[in-house]
NUPATI-529569 format. One record per residue (C-alpha): residue number from 1; residue in one letter; chain; x, y, z. Coordinates in steps of 0.25 Angstrom, whole numbers, always signed. Layout:
% NUPATI-529569
NUM / A / A / X / Y / Z
...
% end
This chain:
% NUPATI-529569
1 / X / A / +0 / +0 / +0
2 / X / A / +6 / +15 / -3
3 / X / A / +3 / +22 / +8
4 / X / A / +1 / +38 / +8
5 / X / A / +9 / +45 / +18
6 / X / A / +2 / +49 / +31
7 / X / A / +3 / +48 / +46
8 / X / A / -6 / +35 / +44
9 / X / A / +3 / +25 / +39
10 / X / A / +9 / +24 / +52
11 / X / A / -2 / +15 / +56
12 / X / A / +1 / +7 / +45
13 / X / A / +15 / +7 / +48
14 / X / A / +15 / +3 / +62
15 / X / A / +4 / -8 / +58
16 / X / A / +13 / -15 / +49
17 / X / A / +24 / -13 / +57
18 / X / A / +17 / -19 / +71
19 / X / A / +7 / -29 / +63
20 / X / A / +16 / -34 / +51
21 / X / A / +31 / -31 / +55
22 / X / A / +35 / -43 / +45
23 / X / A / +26 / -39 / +32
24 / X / A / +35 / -40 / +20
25 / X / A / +37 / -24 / +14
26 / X / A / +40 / -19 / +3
27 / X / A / +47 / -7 / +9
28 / X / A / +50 / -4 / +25
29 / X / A / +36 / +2 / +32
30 / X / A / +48 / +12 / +38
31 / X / A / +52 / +14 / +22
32 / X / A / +37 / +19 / +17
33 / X / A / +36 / +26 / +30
34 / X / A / +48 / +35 / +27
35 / X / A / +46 / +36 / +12
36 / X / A / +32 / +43 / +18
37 / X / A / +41 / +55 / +23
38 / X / A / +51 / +62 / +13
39 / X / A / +59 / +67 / +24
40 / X / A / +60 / +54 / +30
41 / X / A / +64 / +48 / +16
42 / X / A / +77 / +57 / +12
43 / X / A / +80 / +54 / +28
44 / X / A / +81 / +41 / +26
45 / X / A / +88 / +44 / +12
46 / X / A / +99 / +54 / +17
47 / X / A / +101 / +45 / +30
48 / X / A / +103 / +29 / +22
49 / X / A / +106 / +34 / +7
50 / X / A / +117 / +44 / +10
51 / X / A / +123 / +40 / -5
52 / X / A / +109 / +45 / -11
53 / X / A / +106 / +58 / -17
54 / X / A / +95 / +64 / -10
55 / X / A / +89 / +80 / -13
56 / X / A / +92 / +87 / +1
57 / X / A / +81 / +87 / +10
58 / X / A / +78 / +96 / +23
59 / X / A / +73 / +91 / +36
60 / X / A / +69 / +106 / +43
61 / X / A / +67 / +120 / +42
62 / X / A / +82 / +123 / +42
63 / X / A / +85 / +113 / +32
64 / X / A / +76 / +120 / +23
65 / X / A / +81 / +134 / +24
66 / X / A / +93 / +131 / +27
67 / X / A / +92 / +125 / +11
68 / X / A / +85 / +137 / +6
69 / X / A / +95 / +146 / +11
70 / X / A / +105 / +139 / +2
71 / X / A / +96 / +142 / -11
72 / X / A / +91 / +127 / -10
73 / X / A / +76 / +125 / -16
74 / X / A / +68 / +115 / -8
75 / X / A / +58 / +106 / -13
76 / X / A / +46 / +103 / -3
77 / X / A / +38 / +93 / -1
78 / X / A / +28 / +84 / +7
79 / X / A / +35 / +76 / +16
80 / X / A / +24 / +65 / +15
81 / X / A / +30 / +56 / +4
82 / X / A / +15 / +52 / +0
83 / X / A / +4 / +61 / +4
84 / X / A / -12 / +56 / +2
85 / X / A / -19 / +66 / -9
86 / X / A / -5 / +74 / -12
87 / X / A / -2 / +70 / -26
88 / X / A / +15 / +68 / -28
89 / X / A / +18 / +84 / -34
90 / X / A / +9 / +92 / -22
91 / X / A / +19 / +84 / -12
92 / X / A / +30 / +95 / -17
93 / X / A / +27 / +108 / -10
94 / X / A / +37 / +118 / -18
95 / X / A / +50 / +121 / -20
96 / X / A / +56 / +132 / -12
97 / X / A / +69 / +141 / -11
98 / X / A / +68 / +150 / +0
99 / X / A / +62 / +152 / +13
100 / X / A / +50 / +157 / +10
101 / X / A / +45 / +147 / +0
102 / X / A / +50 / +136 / +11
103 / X / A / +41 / +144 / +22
104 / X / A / +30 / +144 / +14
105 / X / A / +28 / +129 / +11
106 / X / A / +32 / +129 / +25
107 / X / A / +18 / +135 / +30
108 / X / A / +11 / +126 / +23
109 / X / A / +16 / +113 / +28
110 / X / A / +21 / +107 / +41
111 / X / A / +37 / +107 / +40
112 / X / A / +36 / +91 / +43
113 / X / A / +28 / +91 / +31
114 / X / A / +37 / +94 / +20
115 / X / A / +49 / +89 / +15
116 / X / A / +61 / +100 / +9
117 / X / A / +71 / +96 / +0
118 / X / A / +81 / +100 / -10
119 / X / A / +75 / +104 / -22
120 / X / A / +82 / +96 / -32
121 / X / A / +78 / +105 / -45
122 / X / A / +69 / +101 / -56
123 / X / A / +70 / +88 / -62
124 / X / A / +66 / +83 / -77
125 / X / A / +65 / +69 / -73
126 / X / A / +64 / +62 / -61
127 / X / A / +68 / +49 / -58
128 / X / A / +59 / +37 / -53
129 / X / A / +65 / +24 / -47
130 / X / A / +56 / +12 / -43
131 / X / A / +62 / -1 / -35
132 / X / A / +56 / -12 / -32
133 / X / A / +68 / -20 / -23
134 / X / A / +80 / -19 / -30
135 / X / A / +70 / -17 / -46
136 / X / A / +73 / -3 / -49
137 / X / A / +67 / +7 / -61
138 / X / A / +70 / +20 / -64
139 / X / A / +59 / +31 / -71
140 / X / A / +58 / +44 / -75
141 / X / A / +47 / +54 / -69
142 / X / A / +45 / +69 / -72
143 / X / A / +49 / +79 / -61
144 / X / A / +34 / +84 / -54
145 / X / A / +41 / +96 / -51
146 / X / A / +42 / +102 / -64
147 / X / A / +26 / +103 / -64
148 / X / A / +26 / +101 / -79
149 / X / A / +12 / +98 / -84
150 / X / A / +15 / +98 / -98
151 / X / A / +21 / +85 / -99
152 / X / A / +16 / +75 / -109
153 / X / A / +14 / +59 / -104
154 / X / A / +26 / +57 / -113
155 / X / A / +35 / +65 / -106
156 / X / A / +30 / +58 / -92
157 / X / A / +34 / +45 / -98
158 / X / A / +42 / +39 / -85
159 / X / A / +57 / +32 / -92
160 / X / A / +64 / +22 / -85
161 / X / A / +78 / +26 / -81
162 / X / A / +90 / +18 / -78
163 / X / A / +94 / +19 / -63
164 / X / A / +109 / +22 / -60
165 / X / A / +115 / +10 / -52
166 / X / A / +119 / +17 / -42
167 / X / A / +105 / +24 / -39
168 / X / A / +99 / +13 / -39
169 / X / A / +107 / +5 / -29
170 / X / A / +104 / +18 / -21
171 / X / A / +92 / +17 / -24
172 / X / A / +89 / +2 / -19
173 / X / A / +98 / +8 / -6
174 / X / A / +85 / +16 / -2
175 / X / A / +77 / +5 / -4
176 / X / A / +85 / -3 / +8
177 / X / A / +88 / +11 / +18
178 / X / A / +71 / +12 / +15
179 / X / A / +68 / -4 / +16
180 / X / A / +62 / -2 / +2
181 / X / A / +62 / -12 / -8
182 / X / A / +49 / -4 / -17
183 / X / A / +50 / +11 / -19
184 / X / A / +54 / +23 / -29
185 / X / A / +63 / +34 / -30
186 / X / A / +63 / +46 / -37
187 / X / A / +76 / +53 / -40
188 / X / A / +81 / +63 / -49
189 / X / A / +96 / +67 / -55
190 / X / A / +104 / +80 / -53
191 / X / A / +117 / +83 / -57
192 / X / A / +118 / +68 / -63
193 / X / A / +114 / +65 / -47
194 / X / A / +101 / +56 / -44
195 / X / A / +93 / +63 / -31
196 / X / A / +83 / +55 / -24
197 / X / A / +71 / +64 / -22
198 / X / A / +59 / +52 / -17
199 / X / A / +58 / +39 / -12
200 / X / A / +44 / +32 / -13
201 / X / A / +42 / +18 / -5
202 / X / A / +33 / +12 / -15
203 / X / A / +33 / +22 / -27
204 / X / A / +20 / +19 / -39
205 / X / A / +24 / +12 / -49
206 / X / A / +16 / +14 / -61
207 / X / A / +26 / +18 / -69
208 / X / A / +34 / +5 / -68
209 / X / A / +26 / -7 / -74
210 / X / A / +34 / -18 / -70
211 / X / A / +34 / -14 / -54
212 / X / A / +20 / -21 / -52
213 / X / A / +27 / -35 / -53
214 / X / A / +41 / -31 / -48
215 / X / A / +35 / -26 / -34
216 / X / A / +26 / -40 / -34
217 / X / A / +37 / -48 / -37
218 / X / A / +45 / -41 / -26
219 / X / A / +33 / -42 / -15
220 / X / A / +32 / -56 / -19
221 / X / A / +48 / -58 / -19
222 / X / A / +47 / -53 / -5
223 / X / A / +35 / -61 / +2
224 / X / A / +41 / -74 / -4
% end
């Protein structure tokens, strides 16, 4: 079951973990709880995947003006990774370069609400990783920031995209710190440099056919 992220799911949490502490899972019930928070996920990130490049994130009021005051731009958004009725481009609040802009979101939303970091620029093409224990595919995706409405369903085709060696076995690295064996990552390149800007603990994917069988044949793999 995907799980929106509210205060709620504890119950669930806490019944699996008193009721059913031996239950196969496909990822930790402490890997889906963290990937509800953002700040709890670049945590987790910068604290066991020291090697990983990771956009700098800020944890409290000083962080973040500290940031402005060096000509940094801040991206803001929901910490909650997957809010009920809040469709994926309204969980980006703005994108602010100065006090001012920074106060004004702030008056809007409980500090603990938000999630600040760097603001990585605008990117053409993002990039969309899918693993399913050690299966890993690569797609492209189009950058929701640049708000273009005119693009055509051609130009939103999603191409696969070979994986660097390297990344990838990074990559599967988060999957052990999280206790993941199923979950996405999006990422983007600067500088010839691939950031890692989300982790998702059981991503959708449509856009991959094949995954159907693969996640079966893995959940059956594990039972037996």
């Amino acid at each position: 079951v995907k799980l929106y992220s509210k205060n709620s799911n504890e119950k669930i949490y806490n019944a699996l973990n008193s009721l059913a502490p031996n239950i196969p899972l496909l990822n930790s019930i402490e890997a889906v709880r963290t990937c509800e928070s953002r700040k709890k996920t670049f945590m987790l990130m910068q604290t066991r995947c020291k090697e990983i490049k990771i956009p700098e994130f800020y944890s409290t009021r000083d962080e973040v003006l500290v940031a402005l005051s060096s000509n940094k731009k801040i991206i803001i958004k929901l910490d909650s990774h997957n809010p009920e009725h809040i469709k994926k481009e309204d969980r980006i609040l703005g994108i602010v370069s100065n006090q001012k802009e920074f106060s004004t979101i702030l008056s809007q939303y409980d500090f603990d609400e938000i999630f600040f970091q760097e603001y990585m620029g605008k990117f053409d093409i993002i990039y969309k990783v899918y693993v399913i224990n050690n299966w890993i595919v690569s797609i492209t995706s189009t950058d929701r920031l640049q708000g273009d409405k005119h693009l055509s369903p051609l130009d939103l085709v999603h191409l696969r995209v070979s994986i660097d060696e390297m990344l990838k076995n990074h990559i599967l690295k988060i999957g052990k710190q999280f206790r993941m064996s199923i979950f996405g990552i999006d990422y983007v390149i600067k500088n010839n440099v691939p950031y890692i800007i989300d982790i998702n603990d059981f991503p959708s994917f449509r856009r991959i056919p094949e995954a159907v069988s693969l996640i079966s044949d893995y959940m059956y793999n594990l039972l037996t």
